[in-house]
RONUGU-942043 format. One line per 3 residues: number of its first residue (from 0); their letters; for each residue x, y, z of N, C-alpha, C, O. Coordinates in steps of 0.05 Angstrom, whole numbers. Example, Ala and Ser with C-alpha at 12.3 -4.5 7.8 and 13.67 -1.06 7.14 Angstrom:
# residues 2
0> as> 264,-114,156,246,-90,156,264,-66,156,285,-66,169; 257,-45,142,273,-21,143,258,1,157,268,23,161
***
This chain:
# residues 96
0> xxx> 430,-68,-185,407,-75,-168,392,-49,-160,401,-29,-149; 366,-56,-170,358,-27,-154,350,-25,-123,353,-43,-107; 340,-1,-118,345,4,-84,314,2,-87,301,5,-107
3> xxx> 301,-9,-49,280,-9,-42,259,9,-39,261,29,-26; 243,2,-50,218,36,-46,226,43,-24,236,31,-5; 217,78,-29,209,90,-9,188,108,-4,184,127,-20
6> xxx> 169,103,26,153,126,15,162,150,29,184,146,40; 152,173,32,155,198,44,139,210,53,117,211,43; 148,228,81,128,235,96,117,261,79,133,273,65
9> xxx> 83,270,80,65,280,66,76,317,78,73,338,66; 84,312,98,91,347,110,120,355,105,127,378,98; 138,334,110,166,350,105,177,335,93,201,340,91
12> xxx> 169,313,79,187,296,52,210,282,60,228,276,45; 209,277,91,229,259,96,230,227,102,212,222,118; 239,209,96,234,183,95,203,174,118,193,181,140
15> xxx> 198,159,101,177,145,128,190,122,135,204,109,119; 185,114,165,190,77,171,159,70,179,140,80,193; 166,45,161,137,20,166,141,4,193,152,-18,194
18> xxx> 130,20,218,134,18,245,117,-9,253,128,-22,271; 95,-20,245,79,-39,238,68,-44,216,66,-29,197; 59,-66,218,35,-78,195,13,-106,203,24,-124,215
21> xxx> -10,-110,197,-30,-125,200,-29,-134,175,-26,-117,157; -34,-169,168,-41,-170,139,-81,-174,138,-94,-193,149; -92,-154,122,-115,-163,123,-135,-176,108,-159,-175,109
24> xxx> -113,-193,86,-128,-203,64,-109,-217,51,-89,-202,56; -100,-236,37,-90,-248,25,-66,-226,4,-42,-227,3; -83,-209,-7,-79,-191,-24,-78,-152,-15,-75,-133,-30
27> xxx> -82,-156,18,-72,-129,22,-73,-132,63,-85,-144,81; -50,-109,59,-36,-110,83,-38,-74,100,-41,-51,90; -36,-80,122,-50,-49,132,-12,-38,148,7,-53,156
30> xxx> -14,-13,146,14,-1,160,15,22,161,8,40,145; 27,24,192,30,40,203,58,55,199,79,44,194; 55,75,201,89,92,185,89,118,215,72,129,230
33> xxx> 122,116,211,123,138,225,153,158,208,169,146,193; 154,178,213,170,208,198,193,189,218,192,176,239; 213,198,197,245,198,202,249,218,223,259,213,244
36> xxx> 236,250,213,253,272,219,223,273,250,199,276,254; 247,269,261,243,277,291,227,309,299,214,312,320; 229,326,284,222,359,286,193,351,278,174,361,289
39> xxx> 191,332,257,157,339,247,138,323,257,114,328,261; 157,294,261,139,274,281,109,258,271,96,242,285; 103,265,253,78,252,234,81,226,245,102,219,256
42> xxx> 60,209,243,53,192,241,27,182,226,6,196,229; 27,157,209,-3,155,196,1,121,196,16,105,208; -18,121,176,-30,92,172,-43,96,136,-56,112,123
45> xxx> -29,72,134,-41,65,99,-45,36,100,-48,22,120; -46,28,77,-42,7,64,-35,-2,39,-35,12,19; -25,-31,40,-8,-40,11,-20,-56,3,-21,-76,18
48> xxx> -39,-58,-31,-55,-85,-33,-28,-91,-62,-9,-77,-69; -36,-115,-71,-37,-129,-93,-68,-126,-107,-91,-133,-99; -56,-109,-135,-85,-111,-155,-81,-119,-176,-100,-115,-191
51> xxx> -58,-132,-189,-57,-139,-211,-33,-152,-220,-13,-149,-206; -32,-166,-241,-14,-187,-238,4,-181,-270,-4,-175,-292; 28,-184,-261,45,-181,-291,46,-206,-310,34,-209,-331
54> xxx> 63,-224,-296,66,-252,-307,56,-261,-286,57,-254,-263; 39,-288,-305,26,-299,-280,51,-333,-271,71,-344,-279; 28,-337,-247,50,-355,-224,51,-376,-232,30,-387,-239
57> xxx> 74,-390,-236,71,-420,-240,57,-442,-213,65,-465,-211; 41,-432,-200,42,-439,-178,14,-431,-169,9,-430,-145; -3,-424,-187,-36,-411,-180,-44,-423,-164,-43,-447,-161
60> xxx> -53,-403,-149,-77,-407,-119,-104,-402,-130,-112,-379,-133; -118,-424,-137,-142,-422,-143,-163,-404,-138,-183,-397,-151; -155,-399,-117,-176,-373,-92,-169,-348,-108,-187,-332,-110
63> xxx> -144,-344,-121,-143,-312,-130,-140,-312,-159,-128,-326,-175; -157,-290,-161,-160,-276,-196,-153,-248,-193,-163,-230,-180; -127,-251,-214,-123,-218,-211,-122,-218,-245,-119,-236,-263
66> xxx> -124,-191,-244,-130,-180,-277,-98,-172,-281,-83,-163,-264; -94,-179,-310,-75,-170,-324,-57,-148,-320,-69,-137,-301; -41,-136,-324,-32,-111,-322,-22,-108,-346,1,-118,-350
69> xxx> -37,-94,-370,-30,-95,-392,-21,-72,-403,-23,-71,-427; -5,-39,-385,5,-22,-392,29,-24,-365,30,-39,-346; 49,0,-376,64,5,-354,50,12,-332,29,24,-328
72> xxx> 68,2,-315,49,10,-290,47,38,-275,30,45,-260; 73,55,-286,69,82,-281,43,89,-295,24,93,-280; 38,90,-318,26,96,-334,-1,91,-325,-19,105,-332
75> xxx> -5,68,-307,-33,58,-302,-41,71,-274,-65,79,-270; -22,73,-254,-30,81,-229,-50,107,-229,-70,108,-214; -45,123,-242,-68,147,-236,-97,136,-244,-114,150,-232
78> xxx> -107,120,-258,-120,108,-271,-144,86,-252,-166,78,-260; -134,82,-231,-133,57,-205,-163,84,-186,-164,108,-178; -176,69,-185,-210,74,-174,-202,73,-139,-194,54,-126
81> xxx> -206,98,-129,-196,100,-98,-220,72,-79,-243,68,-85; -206,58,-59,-210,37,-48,-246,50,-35,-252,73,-29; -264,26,-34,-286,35,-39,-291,38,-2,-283,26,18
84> xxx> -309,61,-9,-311,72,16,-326,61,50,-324,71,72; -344,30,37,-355,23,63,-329,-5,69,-334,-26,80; -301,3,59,-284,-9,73,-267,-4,96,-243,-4,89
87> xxx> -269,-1,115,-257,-1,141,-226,-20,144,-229,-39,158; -208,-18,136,-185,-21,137,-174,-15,171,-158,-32,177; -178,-3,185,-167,7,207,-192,14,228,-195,37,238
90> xxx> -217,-15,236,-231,-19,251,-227,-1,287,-245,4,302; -204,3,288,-190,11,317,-186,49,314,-177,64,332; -194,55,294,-189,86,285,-208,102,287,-227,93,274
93> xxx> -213,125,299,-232,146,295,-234,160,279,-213,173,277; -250,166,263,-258,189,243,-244,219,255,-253,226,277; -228,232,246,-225,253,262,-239,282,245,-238,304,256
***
């Protein structure tokens, strides 16, 4: 069995925890992370969408169309067009 993602904090590479989350779309979810390591104390905010579909569902929701995923998906991630910019994901956030 394999083990559950993980991501990592961006300053000292130590585990993140997903301290919250909002879902804001059927297909993507907003979260809040905070650093393991107590010394560096980071905190941020991302998000996790669904963009594409391997096998599809026996069970289609008419409402969603997702496109194929027709390479590995390592292979494809650098490839993925950064989330477009008049989207506000985190309405409650200041520009800093």
């Amino acid at each position: 069995m394999r083990g559950k993602h993980q991501l990592y904090c961006p300053h000292c590479n130590a585990k993140l925890t997903i301290r919250s989350s909002r879902q804001q779309h059927i297909l993507l979810r907003s979260i809040w992370l905070q650093c393991t390591n107590i010394l560096c104390g980071f905190t941020g905010a991302g998000i996790i969408e669904i963009t594409h579909q391997i096998s599809p569902s026996s069970q289609k929701n008419p409402n969603i169309s997702l496109k194929k995923l027709k390479r590995r998906p390592d292979k494809y991630i650098k490839d993925i067009d950064p989330v477009a910019d008049n989207l506000d994901l985190f309405p409650e956030l200041e520009d800093s």
